[in-house]
C-alpha positions as CSV (number, residue, x, y, z in Angstrom):
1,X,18.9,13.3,1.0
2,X,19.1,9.6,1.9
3,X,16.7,7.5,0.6
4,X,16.6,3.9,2.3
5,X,14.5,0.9,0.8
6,X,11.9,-2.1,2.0
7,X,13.1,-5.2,3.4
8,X,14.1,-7.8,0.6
9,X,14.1,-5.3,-1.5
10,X,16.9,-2.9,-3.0
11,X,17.8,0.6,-4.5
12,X,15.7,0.1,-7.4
13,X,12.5,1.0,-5.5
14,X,13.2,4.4,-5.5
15,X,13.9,4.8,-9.6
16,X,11.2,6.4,-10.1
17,X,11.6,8.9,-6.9
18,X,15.0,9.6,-7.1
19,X,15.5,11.5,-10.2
20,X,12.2,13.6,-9.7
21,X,14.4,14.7,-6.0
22,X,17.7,15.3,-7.9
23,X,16.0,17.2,-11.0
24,X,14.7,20.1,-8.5
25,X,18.9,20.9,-7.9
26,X,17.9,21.2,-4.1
27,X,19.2,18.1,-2.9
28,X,22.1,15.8,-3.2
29,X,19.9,12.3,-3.2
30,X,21.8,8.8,-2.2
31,X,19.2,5.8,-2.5
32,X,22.3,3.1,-1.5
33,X,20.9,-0.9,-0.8
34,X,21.5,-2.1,2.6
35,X,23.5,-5.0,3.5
36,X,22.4,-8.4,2.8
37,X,20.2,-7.5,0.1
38,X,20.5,-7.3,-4.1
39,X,23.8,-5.1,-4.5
40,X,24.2,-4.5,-0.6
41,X,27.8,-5.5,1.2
42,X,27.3,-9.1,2.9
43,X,27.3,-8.2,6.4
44,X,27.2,-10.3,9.2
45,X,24.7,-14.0,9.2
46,X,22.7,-12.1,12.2
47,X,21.9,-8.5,10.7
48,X,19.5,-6.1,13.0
49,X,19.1,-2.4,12.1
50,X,22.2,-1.3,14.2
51,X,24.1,-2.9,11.6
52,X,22.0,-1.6,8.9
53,X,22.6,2.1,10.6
54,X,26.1,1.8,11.1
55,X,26.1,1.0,7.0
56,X,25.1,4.2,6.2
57,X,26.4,6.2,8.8
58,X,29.7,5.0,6.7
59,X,28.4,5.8,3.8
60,X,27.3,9.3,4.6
61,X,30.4,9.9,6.3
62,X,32.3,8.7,3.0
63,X,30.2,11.7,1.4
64,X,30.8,13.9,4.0
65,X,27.4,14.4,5.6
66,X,26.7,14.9,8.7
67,X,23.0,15.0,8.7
68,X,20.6,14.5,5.7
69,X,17.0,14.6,5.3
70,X,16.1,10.8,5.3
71,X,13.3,9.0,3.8
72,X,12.7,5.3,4.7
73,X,9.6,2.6,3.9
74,X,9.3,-0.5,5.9
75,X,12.6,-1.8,7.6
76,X,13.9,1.7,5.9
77,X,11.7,4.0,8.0
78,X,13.5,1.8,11.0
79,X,16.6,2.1,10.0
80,X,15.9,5.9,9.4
81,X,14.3,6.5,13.1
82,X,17.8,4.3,14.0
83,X,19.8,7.1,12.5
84,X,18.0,10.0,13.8
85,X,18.5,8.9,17.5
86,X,22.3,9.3,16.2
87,X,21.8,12.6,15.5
88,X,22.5,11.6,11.8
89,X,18.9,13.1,10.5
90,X,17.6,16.4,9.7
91,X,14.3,15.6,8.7
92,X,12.3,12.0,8.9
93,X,10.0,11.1,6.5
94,X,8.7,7.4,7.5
95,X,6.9,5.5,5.1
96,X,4.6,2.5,6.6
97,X,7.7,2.0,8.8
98,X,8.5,-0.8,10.5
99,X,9.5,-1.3,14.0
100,X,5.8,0.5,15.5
101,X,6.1,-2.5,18.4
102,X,7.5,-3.7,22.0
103,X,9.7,-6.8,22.5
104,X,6.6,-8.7,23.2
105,X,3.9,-7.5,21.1
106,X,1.6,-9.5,19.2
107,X,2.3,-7.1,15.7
108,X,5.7,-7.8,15.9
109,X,4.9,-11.6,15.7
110,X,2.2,-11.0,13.0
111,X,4.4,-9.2,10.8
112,X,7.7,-11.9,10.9
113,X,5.1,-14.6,10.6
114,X,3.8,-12.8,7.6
115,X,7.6,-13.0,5.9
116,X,8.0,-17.1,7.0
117,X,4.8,-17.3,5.3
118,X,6.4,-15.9,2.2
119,X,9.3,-18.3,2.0
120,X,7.6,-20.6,-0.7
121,X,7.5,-17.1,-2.8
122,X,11.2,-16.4,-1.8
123,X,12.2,-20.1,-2.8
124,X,10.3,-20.0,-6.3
125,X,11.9,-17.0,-7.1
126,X,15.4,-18.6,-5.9
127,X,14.8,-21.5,-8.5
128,X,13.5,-20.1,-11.4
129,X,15.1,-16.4,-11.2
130,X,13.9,-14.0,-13.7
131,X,11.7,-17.5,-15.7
132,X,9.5,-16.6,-12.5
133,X,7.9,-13.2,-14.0
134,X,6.5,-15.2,-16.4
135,X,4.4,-18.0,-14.0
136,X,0.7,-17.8,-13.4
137,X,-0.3,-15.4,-11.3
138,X,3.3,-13.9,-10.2
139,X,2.4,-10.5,-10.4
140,X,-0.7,-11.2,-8.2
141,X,1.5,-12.8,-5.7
142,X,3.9,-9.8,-6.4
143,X,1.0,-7.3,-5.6
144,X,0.2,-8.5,-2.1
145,X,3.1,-7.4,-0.2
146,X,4.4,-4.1,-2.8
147,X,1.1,-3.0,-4.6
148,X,-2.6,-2.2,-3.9
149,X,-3.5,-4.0,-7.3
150,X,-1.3,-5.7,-9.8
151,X,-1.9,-3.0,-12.0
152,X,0.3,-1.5,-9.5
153,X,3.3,-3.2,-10.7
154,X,5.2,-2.6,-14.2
155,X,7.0,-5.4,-16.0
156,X,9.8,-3.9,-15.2
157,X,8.9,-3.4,-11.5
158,X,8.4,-7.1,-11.4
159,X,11.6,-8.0,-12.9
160,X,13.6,-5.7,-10.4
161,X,11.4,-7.2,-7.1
162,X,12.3,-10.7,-8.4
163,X,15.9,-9.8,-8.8
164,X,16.0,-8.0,-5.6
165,X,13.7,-11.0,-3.6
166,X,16.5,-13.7,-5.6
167,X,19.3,-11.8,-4.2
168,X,18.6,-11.2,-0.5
169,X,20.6,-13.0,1.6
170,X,19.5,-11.0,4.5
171,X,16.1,-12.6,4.3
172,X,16.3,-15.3,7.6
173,X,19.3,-13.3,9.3
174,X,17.3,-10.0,9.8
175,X,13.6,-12.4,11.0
176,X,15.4,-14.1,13.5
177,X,16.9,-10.9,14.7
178,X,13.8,-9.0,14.7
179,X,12.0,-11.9,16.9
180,X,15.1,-11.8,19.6
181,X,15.0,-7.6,19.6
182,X,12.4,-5.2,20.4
183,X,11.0,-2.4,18.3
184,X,11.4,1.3,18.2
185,X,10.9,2.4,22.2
186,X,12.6,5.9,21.9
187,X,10.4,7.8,19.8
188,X,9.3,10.1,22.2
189,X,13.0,12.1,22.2
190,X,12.4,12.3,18.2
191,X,13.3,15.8,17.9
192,X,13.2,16.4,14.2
193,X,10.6,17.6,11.9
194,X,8.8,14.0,11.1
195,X,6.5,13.0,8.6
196,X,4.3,9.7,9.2
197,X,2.7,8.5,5.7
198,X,0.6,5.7,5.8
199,X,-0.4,3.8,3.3
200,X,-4.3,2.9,2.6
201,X,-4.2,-0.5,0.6
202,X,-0.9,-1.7,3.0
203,X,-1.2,-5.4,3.8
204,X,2.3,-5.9,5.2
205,X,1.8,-3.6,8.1
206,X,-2.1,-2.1,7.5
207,X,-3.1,0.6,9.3
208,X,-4.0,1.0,12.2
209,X,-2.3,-1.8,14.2
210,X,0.8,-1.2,13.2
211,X,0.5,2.8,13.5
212,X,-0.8,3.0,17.0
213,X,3.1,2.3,18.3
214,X,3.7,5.4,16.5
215,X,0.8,7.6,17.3
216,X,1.3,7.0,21.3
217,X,4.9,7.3,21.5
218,X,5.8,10.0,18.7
219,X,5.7,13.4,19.7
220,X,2.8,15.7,19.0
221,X,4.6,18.0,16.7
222,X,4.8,14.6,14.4
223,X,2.8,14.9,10.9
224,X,0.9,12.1,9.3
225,X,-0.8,11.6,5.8
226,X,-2.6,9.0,4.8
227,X,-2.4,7.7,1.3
228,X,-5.6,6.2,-0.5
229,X,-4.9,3.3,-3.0
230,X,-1.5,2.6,-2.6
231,X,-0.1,-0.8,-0.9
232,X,3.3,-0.9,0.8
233,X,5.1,0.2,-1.1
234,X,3.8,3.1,-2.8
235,X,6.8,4.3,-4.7
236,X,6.0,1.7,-7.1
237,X,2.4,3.1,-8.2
238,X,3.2,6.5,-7.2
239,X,6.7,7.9,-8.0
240,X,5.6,11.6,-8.7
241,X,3.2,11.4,-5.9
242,X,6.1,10.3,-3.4
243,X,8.4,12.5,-4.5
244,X,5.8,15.3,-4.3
245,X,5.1,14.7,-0.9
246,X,8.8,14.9,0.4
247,X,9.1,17.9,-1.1
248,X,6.1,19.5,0.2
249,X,6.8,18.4,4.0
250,X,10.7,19.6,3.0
251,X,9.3,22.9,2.0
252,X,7.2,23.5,5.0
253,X,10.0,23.1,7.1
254,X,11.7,25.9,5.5
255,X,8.7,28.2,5.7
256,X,8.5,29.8,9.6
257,X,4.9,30.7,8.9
258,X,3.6,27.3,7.9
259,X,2.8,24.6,10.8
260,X,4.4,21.1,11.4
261,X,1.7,18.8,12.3
């Protein structure tokens, strides 16, 4: 099982998911980081999400999988549709993905014009490093874009998102790219088992604007939940839930007798 994280952040989004998926002795789980962010290979000054793919397509051809079941939130649900038109994927399991937009579309504007907003946040956390946990009102800031509440976040949580938001140097590279390229336009040949979950409290790409993309182009086999009272990222507030629910859509795969959508 691949397991692929938010933009800016890293592998350490998934610490609470990724044990609870290796414990059941089902799956072999790899949550790597993607280039140009904390831990990731440099890449190239221009990422896009080709790039991103052909990381882990290297990656899981270093482990010897063909396919895996992959999960993906945000820019990892993109990369994660990426791979499946590859023929890399078993299963899909998006996660308030990004990429639900044309070349043109207005939410594709909204949502880099969201991140350039954020680049006092990004530059704070450059200059004062892990000093910045401990400024008024940084896990309020840290909320808005990860958590529904900044209850949501743990110390340690907001240690790892200003390590990870410190270290990514993929943070104007991959904007850039995303305002010269379209968005995801070949969802209609997704041919997997695919599971939409969106995310209630989300105010990096709320529901529905940035679903729609999904919901006109994805096939009609495709399943969707909807998650109350989680933001963004939802692994932060809701490990066991998260992992629960890959397991569950995993499961139902598995059973003839149970449905898909």
């Amino acid at each position: 099982m691949l397991l692929l994280h938010p933009f800016m952040m890293s592998q350490n989004v998934w610490k609470g998911v990724a044990p609870r998926l290796a414990d059941t002795g089902r799956y072999e789980v790899l949550a790597p980081t993607m280039p140009g962010h904390n831990g990731g290979v440099k890449g190239r000054f221009f990422l896009d999400t080709a790039e991103l793919a052909d990381d882990m397509e290297r990656r899981m051809d270093e482990l010897g999988w063909e396919t895996a079941h992959i999960v993906g939130n945000s820019l990892g649900g993109w990369v994660a549709f990426e791979l499946e038109r590859r023929g890399r994927a078993r299963s899909l399991t998006a996660i308030a993905p990004a990429g639900g937009w044309h070349r043109w579309s207005l939410p594709k504007y909204e949502i880099v014009f969201k991140f350039l907003m954020g680049a006092p946040v990004w530059i704070t956390a450059k200059v004062f490093g892990p000093r910045a946990a401990r400024l008024p009102g940084a896990r309020v800031l840290a909320s808005v874009p990860c958590s529904a509440t900044p209850d949501g976040i743990s110390d340690d949580d907001l240690r790892d998102i200003i390590d990870d938001v410190t270290h990514c140097a993929a943070y104007y590279q991959l904007l850039i790219k995303a305002l010269l390229l379209p968005g995801l336009m070949e969802l209609a040949d997704t041919n997997i088992p695919t599971h939409m979950v969106i995310c209630e409290k989300d105010r990096v790409l709320p529901h529905p604007r940035f679903v729609n993309h999904f919901r006109k182009h994805l096939p009609g086999t495709t399943r969707y939940t909807e998650l109350d009272a989680v933001g963004h990222i939802p692994m932060f507030e809701a490990p066991e839930l998260i992992a629960g629910l890959i397991l569950d859509f995993l499961d139902d795969q598995a059973d003839p007798n149970k449905a898909i959508g």
